[in-house]
C-alpha positions as CSV (number, residue, x, y, z in Angstrom):
1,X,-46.1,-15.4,25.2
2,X,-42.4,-14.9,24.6
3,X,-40.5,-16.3,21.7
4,X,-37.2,-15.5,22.6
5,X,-35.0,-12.8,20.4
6,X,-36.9,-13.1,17.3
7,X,-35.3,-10.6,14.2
8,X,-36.6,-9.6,11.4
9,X,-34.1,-7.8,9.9
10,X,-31.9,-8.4,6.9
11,X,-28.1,-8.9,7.7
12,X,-26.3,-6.6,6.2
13,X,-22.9,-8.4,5.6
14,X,-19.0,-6.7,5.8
15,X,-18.4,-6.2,1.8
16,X,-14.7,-5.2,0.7
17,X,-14.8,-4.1,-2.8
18,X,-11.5,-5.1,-4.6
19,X,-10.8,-3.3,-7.6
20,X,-8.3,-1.2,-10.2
21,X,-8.3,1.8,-8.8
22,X,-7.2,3.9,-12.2
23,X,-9.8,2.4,-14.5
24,X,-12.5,1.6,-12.6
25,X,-13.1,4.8,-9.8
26,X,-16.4,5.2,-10.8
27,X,-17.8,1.6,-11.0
28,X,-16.4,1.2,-7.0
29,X,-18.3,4.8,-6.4
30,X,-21.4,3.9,-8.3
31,X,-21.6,0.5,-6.6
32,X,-21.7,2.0,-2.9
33,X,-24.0,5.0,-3.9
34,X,-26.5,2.3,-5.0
35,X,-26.6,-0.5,-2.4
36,X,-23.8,1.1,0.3
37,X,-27.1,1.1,2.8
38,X,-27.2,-3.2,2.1
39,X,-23.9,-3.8,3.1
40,X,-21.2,-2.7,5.6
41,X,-18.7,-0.7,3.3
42,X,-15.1,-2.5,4.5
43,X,-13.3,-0.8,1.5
44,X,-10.1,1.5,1.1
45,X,-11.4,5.0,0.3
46,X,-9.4,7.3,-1.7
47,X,-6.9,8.9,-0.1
48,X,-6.9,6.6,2.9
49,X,-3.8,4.7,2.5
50,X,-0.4,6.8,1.7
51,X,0.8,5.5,-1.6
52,X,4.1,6.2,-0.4
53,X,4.4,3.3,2.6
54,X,6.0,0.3,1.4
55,X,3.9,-2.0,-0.8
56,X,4.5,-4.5,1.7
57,X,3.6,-2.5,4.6
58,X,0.2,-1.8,2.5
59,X,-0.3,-5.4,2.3
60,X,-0.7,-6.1,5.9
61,X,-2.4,-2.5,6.4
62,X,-4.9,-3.6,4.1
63,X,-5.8,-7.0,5.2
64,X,-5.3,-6.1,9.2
65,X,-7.4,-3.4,9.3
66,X,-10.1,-3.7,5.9
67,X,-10.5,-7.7,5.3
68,X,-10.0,-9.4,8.5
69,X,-13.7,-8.7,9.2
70,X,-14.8,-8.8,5.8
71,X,-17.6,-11.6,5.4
72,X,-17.7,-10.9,1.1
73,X,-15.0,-9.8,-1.0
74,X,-16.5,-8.3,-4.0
75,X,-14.1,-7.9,-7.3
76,X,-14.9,-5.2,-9.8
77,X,-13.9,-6.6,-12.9
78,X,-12.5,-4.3,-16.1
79,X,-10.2,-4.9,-18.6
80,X,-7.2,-4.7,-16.9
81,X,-8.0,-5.7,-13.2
82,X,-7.1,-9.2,-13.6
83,X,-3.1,-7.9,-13.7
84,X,-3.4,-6.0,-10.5
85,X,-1.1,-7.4,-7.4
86,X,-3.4,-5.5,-5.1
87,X,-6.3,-7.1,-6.6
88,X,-4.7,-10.3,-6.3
89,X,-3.7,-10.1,-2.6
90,X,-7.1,-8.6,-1.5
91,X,-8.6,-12.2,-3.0
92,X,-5.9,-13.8,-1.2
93,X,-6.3,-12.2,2.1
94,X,-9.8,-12.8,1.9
95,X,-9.2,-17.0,1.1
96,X,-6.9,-17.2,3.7
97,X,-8.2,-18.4,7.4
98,X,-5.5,-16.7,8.9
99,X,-6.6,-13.3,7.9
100,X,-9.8,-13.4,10.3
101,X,-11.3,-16.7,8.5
102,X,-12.8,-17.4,4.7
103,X,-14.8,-14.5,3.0
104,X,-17.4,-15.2,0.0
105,X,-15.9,-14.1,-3.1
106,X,-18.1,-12.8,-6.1
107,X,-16.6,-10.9,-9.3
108,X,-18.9,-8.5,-11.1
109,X,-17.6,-8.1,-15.1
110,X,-18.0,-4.1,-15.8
111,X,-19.6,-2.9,-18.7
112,X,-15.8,-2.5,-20.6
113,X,-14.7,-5.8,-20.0
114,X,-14.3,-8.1,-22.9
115,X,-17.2,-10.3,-23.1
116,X,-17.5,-12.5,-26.5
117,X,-20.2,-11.8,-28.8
118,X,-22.4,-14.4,-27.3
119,X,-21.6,-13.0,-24.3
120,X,-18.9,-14.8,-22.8
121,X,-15.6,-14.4,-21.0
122,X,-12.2,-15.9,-20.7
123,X,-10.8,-16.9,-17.6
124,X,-7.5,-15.4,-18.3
125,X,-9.2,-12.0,-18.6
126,X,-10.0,-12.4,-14.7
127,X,-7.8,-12.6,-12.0
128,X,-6.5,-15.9,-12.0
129,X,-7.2,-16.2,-8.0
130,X,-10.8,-15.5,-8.6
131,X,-10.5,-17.7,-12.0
132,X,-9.7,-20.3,-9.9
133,X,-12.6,-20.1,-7.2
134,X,-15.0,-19.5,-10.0
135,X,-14.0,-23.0,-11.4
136,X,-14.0,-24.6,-8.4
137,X,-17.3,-23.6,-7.3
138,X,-16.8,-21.8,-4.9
139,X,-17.2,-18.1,-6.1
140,X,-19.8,-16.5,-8.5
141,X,-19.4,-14.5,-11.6
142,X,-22.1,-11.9,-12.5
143,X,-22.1,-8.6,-15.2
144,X,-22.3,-5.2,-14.1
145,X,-26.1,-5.1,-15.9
146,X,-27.8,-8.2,-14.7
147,X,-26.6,-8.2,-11.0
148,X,-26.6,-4.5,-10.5
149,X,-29.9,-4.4,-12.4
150,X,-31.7,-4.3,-9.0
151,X,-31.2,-4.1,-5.0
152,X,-32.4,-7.5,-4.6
153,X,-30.2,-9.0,-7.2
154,X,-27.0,-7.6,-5.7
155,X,-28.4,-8.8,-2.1
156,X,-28.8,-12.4,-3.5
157,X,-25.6,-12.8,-5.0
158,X,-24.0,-11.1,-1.4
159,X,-25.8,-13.2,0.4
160,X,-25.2,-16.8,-1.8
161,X,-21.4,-15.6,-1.3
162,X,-21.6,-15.3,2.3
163,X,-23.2,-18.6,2.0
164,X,-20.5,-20.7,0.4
165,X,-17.9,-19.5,3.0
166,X,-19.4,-22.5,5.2
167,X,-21.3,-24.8,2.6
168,X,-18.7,-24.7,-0.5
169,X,-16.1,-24.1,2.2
170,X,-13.5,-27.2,0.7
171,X,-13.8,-26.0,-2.7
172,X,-11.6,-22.5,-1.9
173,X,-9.0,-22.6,-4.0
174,X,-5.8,-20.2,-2.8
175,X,-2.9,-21.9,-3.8
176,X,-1.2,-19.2,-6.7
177,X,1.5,-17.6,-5.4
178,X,0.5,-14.2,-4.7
179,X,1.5,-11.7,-7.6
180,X,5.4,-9.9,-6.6
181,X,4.3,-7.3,-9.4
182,X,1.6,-6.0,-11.8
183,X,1.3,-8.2,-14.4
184,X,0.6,-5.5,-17.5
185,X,1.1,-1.9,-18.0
């Protein structure tokens, strides 16, 4: 008897991995030598992108040809990510329908970032985009030890973001405008 096209495979969903490229290299190249075979890697590589086009010529580089497919944007979080413009116009790109539709968003706190002694963060350490669609519901906030702590952790928290891009779709919040500058350093 035939059942139609049955599959019993695991998606593996288009992941962008937004992050400061000076401080946090190794996090974004630990990150896809651990779970690089569960996702499709969407990210800039080193090297990929001359640093000497015109930032805004980068910015439509960058979300043409990485996020328009992107299904989850995942934000490496350290210290000093949340005053990154690039940072804050992958999120963007990646919350706007206009740039090939709404990606899931999750941030992932690295083991530098200031947490409280209880364990705790601020939302002005973030990025205020992502600060935003964390308090609206709509994105997900994880550390570097608990989510990265095992394959099917990480898949979850992939997979509940590519979830809320239909079920928490009205509680994206883009409206910031988008960062002219770095914001520190």
């Amino acid at each position: 008897m035939f059942f139609g096209n049955i599959v019993n495979k695991t998606s593996r969903h288009k992941t962008f991995i937004s992050y400061y490229h000076k401080d946090d290299q190794f996090y974004k190249n630990e990150f896809e030598n651990r779970f690089g075979h569960i996702f499709i890697n969407k990210s800039v590589s080193n090297g990929e992108i001359d640093t000497d086009l015109s930032t805004n010529y980068i910015k439509r580089l960058i979300q043409k040809e990485y996020i328009t497919d992107t299904s989850v944007l995942v934000v490496l979080i350290g210290p000093n990510t949340r005053c990154r413009k690039h940072v804050d116009w992958e999120i963007s790109a990646a919350l706007n329908k206009k740039v090939g539709g709404y990606s899931g968003l999750i941030g992932i706190l690295l083991p530098e970032f200031p947490l409280t002694s209880e364990g705790k963060y601020y939302y002005e350490d973030i990025p205020p985009r992502l600060a935003d669609n964390i308090e609206s519901g709509y994105a997900n906030i994880y550390t570097w030890d608990w989510v990265c702590a095992s394959e099917s952790r990480i898949k979850k928290a992939v997979d509940d973001a590519f979830q809320n891009r239909i079920s928490k779709l009205e509680r994206i919040n883009n409206s910031l405008k988008q960062f002219q500058r770095n914001r520190c350093e």
